[in-house]
ROVO-366040 format. One record per residue: residue in one letter; x negated, y, z negated of N, C-alpha, C in turn. Coordinates in steps of 0.05 Angstrom, whole numbers, always signed. Example, Ala and Ser with C-alpha at 12.3 -4.5 7.8 and 13.67 -1.06 7.14 Angstrom:
// ROVO-366040
+------+--------+--------+--------+--------+--------+--------+--------+--------+--------+
! code !     nX !     nY !     nZ !    caX !    caY !    caZ !     cX !     cY !     cZ !
+------+--------+--------+--------+--------+--------+--------+--------+--------+--------+
!    a !   -264 !   -114 !   -156 !   -246 !    -90 !   -156 !   -264 !    -66 !   -156 !
!    s !   -257 !    -45 !   -142 !   -273 !    -21 !   -143 !   -258 !     +1 !   -157 !
+------+--------+--------+--------+--------+--------+--------+--------+--------+--------+
//
This chain:
// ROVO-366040
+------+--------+--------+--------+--------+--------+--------+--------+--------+--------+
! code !     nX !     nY !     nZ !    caX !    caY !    caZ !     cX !     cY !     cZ !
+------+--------+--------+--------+--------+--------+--------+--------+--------+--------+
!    x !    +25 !   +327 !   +246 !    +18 !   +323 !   +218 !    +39 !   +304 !   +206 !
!    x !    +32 !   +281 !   +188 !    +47 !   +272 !   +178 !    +48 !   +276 !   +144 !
!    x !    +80 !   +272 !   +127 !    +65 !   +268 !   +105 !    +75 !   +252 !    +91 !
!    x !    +59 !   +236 !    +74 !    +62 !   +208 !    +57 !    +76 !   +219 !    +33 !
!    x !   +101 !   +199 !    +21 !   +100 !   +195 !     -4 !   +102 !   +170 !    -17 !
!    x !    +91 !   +157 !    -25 !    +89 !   +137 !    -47 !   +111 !   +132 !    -68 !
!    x !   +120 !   +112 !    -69 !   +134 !    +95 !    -89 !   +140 !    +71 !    -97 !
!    x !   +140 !    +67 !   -121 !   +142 !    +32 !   -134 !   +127 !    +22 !   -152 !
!    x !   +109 !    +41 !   -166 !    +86 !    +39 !   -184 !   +104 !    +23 !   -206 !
!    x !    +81 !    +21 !   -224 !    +93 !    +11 !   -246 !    +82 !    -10 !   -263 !
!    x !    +86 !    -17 !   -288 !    +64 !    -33 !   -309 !    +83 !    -65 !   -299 !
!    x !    +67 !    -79 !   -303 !    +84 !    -94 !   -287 !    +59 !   -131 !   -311 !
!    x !    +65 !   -150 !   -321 !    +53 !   -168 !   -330 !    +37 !   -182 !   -311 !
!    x !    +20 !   -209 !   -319 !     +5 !   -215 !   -295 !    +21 !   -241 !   -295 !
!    x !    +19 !   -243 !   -262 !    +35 !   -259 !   -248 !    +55 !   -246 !   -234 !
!    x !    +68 !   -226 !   -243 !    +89 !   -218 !   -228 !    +83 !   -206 !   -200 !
!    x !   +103 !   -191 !   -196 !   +109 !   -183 !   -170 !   +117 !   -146 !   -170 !
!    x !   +110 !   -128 !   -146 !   +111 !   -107 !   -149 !   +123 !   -101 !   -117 !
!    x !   +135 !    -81 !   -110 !   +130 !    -73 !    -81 !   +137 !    -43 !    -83 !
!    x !   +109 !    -33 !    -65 !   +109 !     -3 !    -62 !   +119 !     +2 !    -34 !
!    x !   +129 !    +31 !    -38 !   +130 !    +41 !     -3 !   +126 !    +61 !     +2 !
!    x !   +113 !    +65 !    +27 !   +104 !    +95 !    +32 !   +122 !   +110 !    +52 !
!    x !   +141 !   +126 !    +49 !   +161 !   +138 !    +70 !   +140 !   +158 !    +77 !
!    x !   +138 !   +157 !   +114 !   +130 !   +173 !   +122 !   +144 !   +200 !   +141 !
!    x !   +136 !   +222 !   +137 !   +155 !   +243 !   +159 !   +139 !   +248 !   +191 !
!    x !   +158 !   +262 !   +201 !   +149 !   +253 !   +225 !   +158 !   +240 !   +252 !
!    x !   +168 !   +246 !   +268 !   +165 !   +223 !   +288 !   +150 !   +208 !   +302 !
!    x !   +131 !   +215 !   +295 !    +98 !   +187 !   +304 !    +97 !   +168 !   +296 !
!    x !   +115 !   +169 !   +267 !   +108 !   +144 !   +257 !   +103 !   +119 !   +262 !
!    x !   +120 !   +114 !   +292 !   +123 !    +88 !   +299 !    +86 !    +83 !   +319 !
!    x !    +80 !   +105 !   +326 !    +54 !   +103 !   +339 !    +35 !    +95 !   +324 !
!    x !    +32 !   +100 !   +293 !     +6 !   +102 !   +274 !     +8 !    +84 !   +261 !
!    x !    -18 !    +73 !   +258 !    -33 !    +55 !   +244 !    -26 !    +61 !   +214 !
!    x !    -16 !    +51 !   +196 !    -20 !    +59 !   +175 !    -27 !    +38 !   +150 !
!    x !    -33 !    +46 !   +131 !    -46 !    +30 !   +107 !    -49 !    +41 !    +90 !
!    x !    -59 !    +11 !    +64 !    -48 !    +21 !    +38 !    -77 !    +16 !    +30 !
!    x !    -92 !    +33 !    +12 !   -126 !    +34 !     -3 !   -104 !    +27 !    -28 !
!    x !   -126 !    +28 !    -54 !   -128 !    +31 !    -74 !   -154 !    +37 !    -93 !
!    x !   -151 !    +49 !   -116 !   -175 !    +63 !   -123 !   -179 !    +49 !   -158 !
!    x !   -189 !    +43 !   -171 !   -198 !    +41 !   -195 !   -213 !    +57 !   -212 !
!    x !   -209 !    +64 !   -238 !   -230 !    +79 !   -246 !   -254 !    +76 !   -253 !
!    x !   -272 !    +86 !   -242 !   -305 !    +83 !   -234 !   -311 !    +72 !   -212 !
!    x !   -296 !    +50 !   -183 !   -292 !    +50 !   -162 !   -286 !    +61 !   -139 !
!    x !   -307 !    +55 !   -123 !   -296 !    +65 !    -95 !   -264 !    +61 !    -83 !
!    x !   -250 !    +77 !    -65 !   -229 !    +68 !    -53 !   -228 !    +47 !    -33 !
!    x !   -216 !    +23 !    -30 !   -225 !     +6 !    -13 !   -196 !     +3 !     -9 !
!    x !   -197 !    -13 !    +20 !   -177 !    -29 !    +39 !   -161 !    -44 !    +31 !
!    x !   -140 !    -42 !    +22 !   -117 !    -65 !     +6 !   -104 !    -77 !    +46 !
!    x !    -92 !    -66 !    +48 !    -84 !    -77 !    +77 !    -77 !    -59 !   +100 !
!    x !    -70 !    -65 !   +123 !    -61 !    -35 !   +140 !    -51 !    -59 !   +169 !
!    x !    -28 !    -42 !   +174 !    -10 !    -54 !   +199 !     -7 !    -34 !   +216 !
!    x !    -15 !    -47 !   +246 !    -11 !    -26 !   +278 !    +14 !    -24 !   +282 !
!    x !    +22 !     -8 !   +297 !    +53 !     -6 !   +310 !    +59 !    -34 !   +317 !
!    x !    +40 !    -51 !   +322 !    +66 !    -81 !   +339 !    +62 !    -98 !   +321 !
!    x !    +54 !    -93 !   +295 !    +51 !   -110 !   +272 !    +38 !   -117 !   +267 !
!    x !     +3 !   -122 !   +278 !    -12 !   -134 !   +273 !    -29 !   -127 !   +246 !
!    x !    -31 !   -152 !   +222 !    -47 !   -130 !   +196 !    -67 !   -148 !   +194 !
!    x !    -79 !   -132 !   +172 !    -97 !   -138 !   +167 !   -105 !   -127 !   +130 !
!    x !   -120 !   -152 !   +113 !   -117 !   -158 !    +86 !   -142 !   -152 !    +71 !
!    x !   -150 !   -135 !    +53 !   -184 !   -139 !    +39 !   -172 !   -177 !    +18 !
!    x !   -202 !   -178 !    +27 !   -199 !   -205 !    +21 !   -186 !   -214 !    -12 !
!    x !   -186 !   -200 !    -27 !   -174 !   -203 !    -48 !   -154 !   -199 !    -60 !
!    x !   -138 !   -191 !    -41 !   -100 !   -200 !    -38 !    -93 !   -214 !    -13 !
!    x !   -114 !   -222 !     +1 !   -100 !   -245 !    +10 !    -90 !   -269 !     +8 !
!    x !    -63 !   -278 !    +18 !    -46 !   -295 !    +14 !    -30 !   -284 !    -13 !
!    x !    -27 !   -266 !    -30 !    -14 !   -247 !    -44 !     +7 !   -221 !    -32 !
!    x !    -11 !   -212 !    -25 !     +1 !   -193 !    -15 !    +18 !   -187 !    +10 !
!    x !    +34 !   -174 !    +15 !    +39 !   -176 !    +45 !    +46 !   -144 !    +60 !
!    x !    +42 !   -130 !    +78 !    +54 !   -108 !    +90 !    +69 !   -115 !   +110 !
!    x !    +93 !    -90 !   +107 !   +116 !    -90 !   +135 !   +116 !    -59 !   +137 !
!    x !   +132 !    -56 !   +153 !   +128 !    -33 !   +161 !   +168 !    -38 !   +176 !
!    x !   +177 !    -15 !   +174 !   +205 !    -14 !   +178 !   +202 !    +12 !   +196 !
!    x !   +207 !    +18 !   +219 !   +214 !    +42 !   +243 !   +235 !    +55 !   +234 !
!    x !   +256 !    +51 !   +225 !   +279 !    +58 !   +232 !   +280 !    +71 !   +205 !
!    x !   +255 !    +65 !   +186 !   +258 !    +82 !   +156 !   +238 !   +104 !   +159 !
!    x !   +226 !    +93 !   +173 !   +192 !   +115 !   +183 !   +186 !    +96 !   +146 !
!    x !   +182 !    +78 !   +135 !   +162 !    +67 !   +124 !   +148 !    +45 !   +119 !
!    x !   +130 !    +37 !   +111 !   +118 !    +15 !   +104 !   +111 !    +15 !    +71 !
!    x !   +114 !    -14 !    +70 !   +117 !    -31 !    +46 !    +90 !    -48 !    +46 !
!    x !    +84 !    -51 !    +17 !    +66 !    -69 !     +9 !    +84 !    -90 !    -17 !
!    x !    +90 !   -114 !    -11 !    +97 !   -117 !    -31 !    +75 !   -145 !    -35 !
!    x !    +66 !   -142 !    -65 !    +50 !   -162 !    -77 !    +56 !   -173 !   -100 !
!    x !    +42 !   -197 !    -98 !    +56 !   -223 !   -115 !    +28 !   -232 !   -117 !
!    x !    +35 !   -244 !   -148 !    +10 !   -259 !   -164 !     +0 !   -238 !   -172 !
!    x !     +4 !   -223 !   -184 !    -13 !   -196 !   -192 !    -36 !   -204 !   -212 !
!    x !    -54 !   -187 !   -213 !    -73 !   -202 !   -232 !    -81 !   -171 !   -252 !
!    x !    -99 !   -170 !   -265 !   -102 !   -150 !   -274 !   -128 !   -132 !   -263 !
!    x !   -135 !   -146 !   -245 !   -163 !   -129 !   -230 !   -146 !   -118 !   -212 !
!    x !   -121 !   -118 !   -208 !   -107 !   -102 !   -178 !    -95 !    -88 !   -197 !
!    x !   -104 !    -79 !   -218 !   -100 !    -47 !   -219 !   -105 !    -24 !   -222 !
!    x !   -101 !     -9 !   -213 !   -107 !    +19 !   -196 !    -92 !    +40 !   -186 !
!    x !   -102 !    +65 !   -179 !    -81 !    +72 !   -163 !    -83 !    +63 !   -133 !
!    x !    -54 !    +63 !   -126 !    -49 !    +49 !    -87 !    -41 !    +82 !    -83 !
!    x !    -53 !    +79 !    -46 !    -54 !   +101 !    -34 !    -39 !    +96 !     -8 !
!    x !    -28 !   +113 !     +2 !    -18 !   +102 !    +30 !    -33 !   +121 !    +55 !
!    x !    -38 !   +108 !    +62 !    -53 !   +123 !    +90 !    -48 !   +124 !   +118 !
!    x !    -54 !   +149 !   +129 !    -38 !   +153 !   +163 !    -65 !   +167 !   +183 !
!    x !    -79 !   +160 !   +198 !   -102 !   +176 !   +206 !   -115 !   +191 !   +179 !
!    x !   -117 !   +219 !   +183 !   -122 !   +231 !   +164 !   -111 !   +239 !   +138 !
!    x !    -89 !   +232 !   +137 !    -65 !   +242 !   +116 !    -73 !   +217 !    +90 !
!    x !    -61 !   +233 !    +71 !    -57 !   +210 !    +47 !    -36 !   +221 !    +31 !
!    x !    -32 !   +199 !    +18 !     -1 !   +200 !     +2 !    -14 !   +213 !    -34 !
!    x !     +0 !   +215 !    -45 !     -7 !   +230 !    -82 !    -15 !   +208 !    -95 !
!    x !    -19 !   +180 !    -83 !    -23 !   +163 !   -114 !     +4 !   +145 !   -119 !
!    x !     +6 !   +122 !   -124 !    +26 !   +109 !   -144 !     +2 !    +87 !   -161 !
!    x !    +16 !    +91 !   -187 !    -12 !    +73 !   -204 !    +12 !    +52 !   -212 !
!    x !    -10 !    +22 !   -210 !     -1 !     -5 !   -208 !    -19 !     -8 !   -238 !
!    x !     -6 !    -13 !   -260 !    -14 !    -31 !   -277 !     -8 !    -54 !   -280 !
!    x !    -30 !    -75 !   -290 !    -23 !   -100 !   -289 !    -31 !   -111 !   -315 !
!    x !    -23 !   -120 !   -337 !    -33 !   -123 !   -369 !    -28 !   -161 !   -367 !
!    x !    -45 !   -167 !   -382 !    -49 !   -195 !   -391 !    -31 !   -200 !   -418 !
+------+--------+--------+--------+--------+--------+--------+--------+--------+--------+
//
């Protein structure tokens, strides 16, 4: 079992820059796939990005070239940090591990 917590939320203007991270527990960590959703109100949860153990990620198309994920072993976490924020990227961000999910951090972004 792993468990997520989320941090780095925050109201943040458009254009700027934000970075969340999800510390995970556990020692698997380094095995699992993990990734970051996000949810909007009246929206489905969709795919912001998600990185394998040997780094390979992968982006929903509308933070790409924005956004970026890492993932750190030696913290058991991964980071999303994003740039160019706009105001449709906000939501709450989720962090995800197989089945597990993190509480939520909400990203505002105001014009």
């Amino acid at each position: 079992q792993v468990t997520l917590v989320e941090s780095g939320g925050g109201l943040v203007q458009a254009g700027g820059s934000l970075r969340l991270s999800c510390s995970a527990s556990g020692s698997i960590f380094s095995i699992l796939n993990m990734g970051w959703y996000r949810q909007a109100p009246g929206k489905e949860r969709e795919l912001v990005a998600s990185i394998t153990p040997l780094g390979v990620t992968k982006y929903g198309d509308s933070v790409k070239g924005r956004f970026t994920i890492s993932r750190e072993k030696a913290r058991n976490t991964v980071y999303l940090q994003m740039n160019s924020l706009k105001s449709e990227d906000t939501a709450t961000y989720y962090c995800n591990a197989r089945s597990e999910w993190g509480q939520g951090t909400q990203v505002t972004v105001y014009s």
